[in-house]
ROSE-4610 file (N, C-alpha, C; in Angstrom, 1 decimal, always signed):
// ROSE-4610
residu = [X/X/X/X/X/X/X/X/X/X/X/X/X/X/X/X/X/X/X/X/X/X/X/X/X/X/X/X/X/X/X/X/X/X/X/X/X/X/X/X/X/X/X/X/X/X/X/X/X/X/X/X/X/X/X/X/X/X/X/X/X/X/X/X/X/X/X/X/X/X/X/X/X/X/X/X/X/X/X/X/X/X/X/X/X/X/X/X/X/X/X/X/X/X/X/X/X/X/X/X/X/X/X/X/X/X/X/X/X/X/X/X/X/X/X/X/X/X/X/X/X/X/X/X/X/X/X/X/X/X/X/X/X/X/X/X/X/X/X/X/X/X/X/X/X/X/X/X/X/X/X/X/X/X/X/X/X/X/X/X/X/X/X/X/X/X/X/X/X/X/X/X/X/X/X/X/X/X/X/X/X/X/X/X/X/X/X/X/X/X/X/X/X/X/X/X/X/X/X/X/X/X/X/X/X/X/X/X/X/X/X/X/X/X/X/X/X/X/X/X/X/X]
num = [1/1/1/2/2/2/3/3/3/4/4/4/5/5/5/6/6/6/7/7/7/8/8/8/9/9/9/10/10/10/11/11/11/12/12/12/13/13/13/14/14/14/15/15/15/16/16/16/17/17/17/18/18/18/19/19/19/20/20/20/21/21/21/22/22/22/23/23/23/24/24/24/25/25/25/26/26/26/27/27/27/28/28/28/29/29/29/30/30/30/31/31/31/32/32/32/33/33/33/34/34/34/35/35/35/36/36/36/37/37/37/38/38/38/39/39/39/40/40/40/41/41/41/42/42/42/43/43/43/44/44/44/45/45/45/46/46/46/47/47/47/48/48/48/49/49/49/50/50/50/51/51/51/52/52/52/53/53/53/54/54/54/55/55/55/56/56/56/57/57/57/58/58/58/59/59/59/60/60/60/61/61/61/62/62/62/63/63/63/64/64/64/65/65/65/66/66/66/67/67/67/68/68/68/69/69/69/70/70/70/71/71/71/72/72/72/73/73/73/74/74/74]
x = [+168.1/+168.1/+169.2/+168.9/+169.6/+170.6/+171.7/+172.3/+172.3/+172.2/+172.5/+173.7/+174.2/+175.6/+175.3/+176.6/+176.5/+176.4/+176.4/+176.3/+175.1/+174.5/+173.0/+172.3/+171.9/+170.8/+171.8/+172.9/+173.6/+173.5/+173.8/+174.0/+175.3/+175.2/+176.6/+177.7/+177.1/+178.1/+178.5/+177.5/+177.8/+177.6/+176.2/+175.5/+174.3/+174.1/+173.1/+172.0/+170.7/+169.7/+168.9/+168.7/+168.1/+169.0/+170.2/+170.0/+170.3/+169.8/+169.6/+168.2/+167.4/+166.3/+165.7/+166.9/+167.1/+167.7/+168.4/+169.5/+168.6/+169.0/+168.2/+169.2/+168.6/+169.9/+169.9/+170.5/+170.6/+170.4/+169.9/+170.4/+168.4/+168.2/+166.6/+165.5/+166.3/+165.6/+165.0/+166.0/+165.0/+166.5/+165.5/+166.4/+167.3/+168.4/+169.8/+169.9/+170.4/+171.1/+172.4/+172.7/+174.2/+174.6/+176.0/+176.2/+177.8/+177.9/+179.7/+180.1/+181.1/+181.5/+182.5/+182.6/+183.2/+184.5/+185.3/+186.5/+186.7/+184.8/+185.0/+184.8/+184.5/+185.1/+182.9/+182.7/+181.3/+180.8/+179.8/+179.1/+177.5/+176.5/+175.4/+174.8/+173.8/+173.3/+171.6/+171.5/+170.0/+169.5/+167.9/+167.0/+166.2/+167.1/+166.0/+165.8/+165.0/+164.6/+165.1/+165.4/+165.5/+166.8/+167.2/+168.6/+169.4/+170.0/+170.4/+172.0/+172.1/+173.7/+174.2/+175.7/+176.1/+176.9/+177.2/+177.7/+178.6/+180.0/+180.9/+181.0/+181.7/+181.6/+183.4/+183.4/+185.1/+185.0/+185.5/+185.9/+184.3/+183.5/+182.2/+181.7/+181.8/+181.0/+180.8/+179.4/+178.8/+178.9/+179.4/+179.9/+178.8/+178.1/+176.2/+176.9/+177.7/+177.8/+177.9/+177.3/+176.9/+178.3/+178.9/+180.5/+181.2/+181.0/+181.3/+180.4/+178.9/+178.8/+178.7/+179.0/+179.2/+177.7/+177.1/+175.8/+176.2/+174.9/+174.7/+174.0/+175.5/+174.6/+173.0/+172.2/+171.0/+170.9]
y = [+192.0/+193.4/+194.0/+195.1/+195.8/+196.7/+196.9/+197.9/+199.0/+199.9/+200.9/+202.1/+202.4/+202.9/+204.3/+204.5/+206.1/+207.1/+207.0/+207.6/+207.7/+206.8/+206.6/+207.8/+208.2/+208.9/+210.3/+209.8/+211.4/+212.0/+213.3/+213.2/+212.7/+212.8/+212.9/+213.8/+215.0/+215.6/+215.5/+214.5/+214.2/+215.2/+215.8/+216.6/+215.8/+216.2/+215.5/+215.8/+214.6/+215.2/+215.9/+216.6/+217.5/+219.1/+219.1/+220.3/+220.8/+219.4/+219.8/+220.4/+219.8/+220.2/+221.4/+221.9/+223.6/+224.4/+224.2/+225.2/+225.4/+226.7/+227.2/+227.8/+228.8/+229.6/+231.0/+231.6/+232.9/+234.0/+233.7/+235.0/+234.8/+233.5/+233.4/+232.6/+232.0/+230.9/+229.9/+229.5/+228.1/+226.7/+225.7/+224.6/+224.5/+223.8/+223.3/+222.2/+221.6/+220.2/+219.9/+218.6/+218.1/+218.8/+219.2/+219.5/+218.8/+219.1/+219.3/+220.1/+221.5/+222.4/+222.1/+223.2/+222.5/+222.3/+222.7/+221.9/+221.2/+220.1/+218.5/+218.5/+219.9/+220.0/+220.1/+219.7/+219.9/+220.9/+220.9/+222.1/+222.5/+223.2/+223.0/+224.0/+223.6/+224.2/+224.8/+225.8/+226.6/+226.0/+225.6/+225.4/+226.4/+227.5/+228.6/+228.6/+229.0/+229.3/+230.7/+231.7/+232.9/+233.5/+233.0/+232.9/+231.8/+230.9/+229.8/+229.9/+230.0/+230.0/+228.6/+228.7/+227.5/+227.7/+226.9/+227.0/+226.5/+226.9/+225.6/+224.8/+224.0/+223.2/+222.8/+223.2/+223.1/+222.5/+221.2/+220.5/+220.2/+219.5/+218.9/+220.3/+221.5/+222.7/+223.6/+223.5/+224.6/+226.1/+226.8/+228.1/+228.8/+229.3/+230.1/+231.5/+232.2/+233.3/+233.8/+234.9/+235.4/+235.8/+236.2/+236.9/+235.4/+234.2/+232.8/+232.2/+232.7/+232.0/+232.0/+231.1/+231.5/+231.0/+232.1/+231.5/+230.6/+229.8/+228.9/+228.8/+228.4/+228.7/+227.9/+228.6/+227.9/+227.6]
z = [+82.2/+82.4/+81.4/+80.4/+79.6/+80.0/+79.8/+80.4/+79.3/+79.6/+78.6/+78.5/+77.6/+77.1/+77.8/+78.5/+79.0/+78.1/+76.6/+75.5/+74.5/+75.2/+74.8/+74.3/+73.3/+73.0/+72.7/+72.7/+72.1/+70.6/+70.2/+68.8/+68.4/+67.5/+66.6/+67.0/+67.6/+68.4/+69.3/+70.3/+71.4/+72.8/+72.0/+73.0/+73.5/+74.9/+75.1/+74.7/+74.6/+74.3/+74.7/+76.1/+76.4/+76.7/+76.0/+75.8/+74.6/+73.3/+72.1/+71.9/+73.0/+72.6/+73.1/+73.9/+74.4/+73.8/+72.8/+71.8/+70.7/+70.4/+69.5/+68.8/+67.1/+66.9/+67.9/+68.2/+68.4/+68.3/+66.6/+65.8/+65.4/+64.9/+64.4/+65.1/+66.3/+66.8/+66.9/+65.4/+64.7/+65.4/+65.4/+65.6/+64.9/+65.7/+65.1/+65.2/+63.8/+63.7/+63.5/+63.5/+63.5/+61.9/+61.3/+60.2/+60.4/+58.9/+58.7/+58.1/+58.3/+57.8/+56.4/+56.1/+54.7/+54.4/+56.1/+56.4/+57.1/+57.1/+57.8/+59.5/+60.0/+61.2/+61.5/+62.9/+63.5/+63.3/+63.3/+63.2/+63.5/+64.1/+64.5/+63.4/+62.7/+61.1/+62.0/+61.8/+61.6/+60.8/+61.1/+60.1/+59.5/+59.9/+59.5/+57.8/+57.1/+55.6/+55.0/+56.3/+56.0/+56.1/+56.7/+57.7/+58.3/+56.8/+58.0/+57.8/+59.6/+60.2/+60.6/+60.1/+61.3/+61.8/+63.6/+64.1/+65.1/+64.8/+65.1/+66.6/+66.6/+67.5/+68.1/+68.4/+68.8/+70.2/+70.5/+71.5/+72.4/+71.3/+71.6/+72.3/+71.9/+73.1/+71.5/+71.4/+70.6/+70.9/+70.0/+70.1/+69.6/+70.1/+69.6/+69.4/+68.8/+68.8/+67.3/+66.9/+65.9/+64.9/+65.6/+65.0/+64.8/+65.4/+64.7/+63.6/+63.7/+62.6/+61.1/+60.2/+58.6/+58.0/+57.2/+56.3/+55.5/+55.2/+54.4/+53.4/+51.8/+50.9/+50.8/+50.4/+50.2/+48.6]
């Protein structure tokens, strides 16, 4: 019998997986993935084409709020 890691199946941020697969952006509603901001620090990136925000991650808890997040150059 396998045991499996209490951490199993997390991201990289250490969200779980089902409520990555509930977060959306805010602002466009397109999925978010793991990023790194460009002072190294977490960050949840829009996949939008139109609009893509990211957004930080301070103390493994995603901060979805618009006045936090910085665009991304495309």
């Amino acid at each position: 019998m396998s045991q499996s890691r209490p951490d199993a199946g997390r991201s990289l941020l250490g969200i779980d997986p089902w409520v990555r697969h509930i977060l959306r952006c805010p602002v466009t509603g397109a999925d978010l993935v793991d990023g790194t901001g460009p002072d190294g620090e977490p960050e949840l990136v829009s996949t939008s084409e139109v609009n893509p925000l990211a957004y930080p991650v301070r103390d493994g808890v995603p901060i979805l709020l618009e006045s936090e997040a910085r665009h991304v150059g495309v």
